[in-house]
N, C-alpha and C positions, 0 to 999 in steps of 0.2 A: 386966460386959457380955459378952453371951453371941458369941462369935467368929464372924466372917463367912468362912462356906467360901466365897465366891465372889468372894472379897478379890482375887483374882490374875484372875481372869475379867472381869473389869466394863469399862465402856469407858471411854477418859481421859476425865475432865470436862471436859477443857476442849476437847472435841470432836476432828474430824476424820472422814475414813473408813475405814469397814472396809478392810483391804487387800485384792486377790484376786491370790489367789495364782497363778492360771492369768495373769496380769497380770506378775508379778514381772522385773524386771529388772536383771543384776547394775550396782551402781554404780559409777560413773566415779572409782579410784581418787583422778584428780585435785582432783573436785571437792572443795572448801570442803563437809565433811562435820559438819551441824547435830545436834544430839541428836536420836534417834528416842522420841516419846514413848510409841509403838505395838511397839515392840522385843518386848516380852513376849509378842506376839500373831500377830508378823510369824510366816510361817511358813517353815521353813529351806530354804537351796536343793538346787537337784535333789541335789548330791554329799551334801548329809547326807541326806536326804529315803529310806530305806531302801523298799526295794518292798513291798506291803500281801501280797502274795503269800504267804499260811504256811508253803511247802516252800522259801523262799529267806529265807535268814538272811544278815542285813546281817555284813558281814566283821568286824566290833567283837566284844568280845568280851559275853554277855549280863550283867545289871545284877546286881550282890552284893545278894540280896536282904533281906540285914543292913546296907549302908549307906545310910548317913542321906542324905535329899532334900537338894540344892542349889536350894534356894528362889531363888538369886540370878538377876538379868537376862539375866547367861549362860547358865543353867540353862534359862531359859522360850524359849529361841532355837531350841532344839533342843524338837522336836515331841516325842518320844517320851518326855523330860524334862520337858515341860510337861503331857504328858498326867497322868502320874504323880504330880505334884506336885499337880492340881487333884482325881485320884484321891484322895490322899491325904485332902485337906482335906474331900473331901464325907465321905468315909469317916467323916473325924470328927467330922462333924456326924448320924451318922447314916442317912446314904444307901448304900445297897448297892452296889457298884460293879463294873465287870469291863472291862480292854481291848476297844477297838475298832480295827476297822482303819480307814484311809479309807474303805470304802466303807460303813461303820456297820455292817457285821457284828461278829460276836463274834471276836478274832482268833486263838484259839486252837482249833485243830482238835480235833473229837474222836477220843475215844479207840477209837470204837466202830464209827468209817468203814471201809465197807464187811463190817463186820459188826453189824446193828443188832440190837438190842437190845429184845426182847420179855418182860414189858410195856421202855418206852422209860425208859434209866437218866437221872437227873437228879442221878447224883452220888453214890451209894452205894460207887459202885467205890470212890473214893478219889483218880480220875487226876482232870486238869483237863482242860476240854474240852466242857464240857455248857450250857456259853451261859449263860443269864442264870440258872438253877440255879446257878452256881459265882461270882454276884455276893453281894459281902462288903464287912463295917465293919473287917472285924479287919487291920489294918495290914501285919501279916506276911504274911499272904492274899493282901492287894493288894498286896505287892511280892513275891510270889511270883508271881503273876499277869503281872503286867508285866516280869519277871526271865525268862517262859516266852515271851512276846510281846515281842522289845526293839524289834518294826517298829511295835506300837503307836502310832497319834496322836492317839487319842481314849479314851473311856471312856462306860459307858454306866450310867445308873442305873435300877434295877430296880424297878417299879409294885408298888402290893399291897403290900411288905413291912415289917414294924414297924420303926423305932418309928410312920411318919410313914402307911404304906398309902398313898402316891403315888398318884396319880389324873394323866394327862398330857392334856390337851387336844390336839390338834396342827392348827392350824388349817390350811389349804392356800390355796393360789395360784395350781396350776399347772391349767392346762387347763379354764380360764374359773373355777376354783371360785374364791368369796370363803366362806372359812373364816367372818373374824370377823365377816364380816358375817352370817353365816349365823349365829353363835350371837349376837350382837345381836337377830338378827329373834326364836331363842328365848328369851333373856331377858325378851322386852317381850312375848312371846304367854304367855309364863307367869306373868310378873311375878315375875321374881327378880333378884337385884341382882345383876353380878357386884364383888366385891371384888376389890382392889391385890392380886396376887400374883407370884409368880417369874413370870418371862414372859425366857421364851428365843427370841432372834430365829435364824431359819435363815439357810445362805447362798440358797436358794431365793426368800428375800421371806416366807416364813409365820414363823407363831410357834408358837410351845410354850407354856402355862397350865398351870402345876402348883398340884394342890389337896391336901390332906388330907382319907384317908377314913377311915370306922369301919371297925374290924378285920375286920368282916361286915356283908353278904354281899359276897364278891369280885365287883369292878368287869370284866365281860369286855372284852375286848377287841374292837372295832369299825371295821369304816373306813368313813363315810357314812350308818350307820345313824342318827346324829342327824336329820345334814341333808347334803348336798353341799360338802364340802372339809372336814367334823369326822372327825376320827379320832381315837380313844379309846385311849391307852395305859391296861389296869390290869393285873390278878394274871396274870403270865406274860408283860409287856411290858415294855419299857426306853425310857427318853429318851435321848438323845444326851444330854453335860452338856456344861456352858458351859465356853469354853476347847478344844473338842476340834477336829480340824483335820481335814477330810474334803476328799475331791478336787474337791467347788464351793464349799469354803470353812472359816472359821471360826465354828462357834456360840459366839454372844455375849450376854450379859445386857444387857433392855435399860434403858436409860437410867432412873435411880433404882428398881429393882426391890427392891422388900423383900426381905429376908437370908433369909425362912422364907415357906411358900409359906402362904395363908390355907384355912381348914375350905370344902370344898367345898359349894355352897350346896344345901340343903334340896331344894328343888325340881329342881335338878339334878342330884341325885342319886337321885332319885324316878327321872325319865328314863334316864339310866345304868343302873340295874337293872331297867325294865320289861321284860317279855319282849317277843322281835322283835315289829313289828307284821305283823298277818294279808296273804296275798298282797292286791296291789293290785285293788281291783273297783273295777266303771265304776258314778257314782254314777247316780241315777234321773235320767230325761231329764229337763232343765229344772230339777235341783237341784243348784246349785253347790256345791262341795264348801268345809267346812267354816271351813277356811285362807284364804278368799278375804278375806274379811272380817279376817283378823287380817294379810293381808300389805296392805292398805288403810291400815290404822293401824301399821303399819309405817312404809312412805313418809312420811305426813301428820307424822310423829314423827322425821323426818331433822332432826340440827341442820346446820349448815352444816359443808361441807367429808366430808359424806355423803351430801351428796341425791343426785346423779347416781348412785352409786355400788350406794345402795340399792334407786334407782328400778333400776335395771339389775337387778338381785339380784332384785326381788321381778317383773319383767316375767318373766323367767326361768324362773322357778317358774310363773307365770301361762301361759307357752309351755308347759311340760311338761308341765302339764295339760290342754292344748287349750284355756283358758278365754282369752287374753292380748287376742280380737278382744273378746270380750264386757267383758272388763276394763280394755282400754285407754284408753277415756272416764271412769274413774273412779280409773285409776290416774293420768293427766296432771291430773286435779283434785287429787290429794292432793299431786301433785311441784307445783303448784302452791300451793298452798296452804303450803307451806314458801317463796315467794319463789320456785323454779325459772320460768324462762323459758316458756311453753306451748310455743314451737319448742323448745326445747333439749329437753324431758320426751317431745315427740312423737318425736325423734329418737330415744333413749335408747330408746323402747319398740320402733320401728323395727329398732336397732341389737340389739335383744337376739330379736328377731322372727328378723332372720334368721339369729343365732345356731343354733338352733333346729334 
């Protein structure tokens, strides 16, 4: 049985919530103290908690980085311990890795600040320092890495790279985008499946979909060029990995995610590598632009526990184009036509109106 790197990441089965850490409060010595089933995960308090700060070194002394990982409960209690250890494990599954600080930066400064480096070094030198160029499988690497970083709390994995060519979806949430609903509405205007893969939940609410790609052509990197909340990790991007502890939270695998991420689908990988599309032109008076029609069968194609959601999403789009007056009568028939309310659908188109 091939080993699960993400054995120490996963959330208990038998449920609960994420902790937030900005939440945390020290416990009442006295109480009647239960087993913690989230212990692994919790994240340490302020006094172990070292500053993300690169030029201030936590008073400890930095990690041997010849000795062996403390896999144990106590070990995963301490951030910069659990980062290390979940390092470890992607590492030997194949994923490129390199410390993170809290704030998902690369924690390791370079070497070449305030004297850059013309063409721009990616690791030739030899020092460390050069960001996701200086992510590695090879064990000693990574605990050299984390041995030069001990304020490390996370770890990040690097797109593009053999064996796997990491392909990272990062769907968004914030500032009205619905990511997956936004690559939902792609999958169904394209007609490609998506398949069961790693799906990394953020402390934000979005999620992470990592895919496997062909060696070539390298996946660029993206943010919205799909669609509004998709952003595209590949060759020269990193994911956050599961287990790392950043200052809104812990990223976590979610609930039953397959151990390997699945071949990125055909189709969507068509889109990935098209070139940008042409600046935007105003279509001919009186000709509705293409999508109109495909964000119709969108809606009409909501199962339940998505209808509002998508009618909202595709009214949206319908605003952004100026089209949403013209589209409105025909976008409350399709929210209807899924069972939605006619008032409730009128609102939703309403509510995204005045988004706008």
């Amino acid at each position: 049985m091939t080993p699960d790197p993400w054995r120490g990441a996963r959330p208990d089965p038998s449920g609960g919530k994420q902790p937030d850490p900005r939440a945390e409060q020290k416990p009442d010595p006295r109480a009647h103290r239960q087993p913690d089933p989230w212990a692994d995960l919790r994240p340490a308090r302020p006094t172990e908690a070292p500053t993300t700060a690169p030029g201030d070194r936590p008073p400890t002394a930095p990690m041997d980085p010849a000795a062996p990982v403390d896999a144990s409960a106590t070990a995963l209690t301490d951030p910069p311990a659990a980062a290390l250890t979940q390092a470890l494990l992607a590492a030997e599954a194949g994923y490129p890795v390199m410390p993170l600080t809290r704030s998902k930066l690369p924690a390791i400064r370079s070497p070449h600040r305030g004297h850059p480096e013309v063409p721009t070094c990616r690791g030739a030198c030899g020092w460390l320092g050069h960001g996701v160029h200086d992510a590695s499988t090879d064990p000693l690497t990574v605990r050299r890495m984390f041995a030069a970083a001990p304020w490390a709390t996370g770890y990040g994995i690097a797109c593009g790279r053999p064996p796997h060519h990491l392909i990272g979806i990062d769907l968004d949430t914030k500032n009205g985008a619905d990511g997956l609903t936004a690559l939902r509405f792609l999958a169904e205007e394209h007609g490609f499946p998506l398949p069961p893969t790693v799906t990394v939940l953020t402390p934000s609410g979005g999620r992470h979909l990592w895919f496997t790609g062909p060696p070539s052509p390298p996946i660029p990197n993206s943010v919205g060029r799909l669609a509004p909340g998709i952003d595209v990790r590949g060759a020269g991007g990193y994911l956050v990995g599961p287990g790392s502890l950043t200052t809104h939270g812990r990223y976590v695998l979610a609930t039953n995610t397959p151990p390997r991420p699945a071949p990125v689908p055909n189709t969507l990988l068509t889109l990935l590598t098209a070139p940008p599309p042409p600046a935007h032109r105003e279509p001919p008076y009186g000709v509705p632009p293409q999508p109109a029609a495909a964000l119709i069968r969108f809606v009409r194609a909501s199962p339940r526990g998505q209808r509002n959601a998508r009618l909202f999403w595709a009214a949206c789009r319908a605003q952004e184009s100026g089209l949403v007056q013209e589209l409105a009568a025909r976008l409350t028939e399709a929210a209807c036509h899924t069972g939605l309310p006619a008032e409730e659908a009128r609102a939703t188109i309403a509510s995204a109106t005045r988004r706008g």
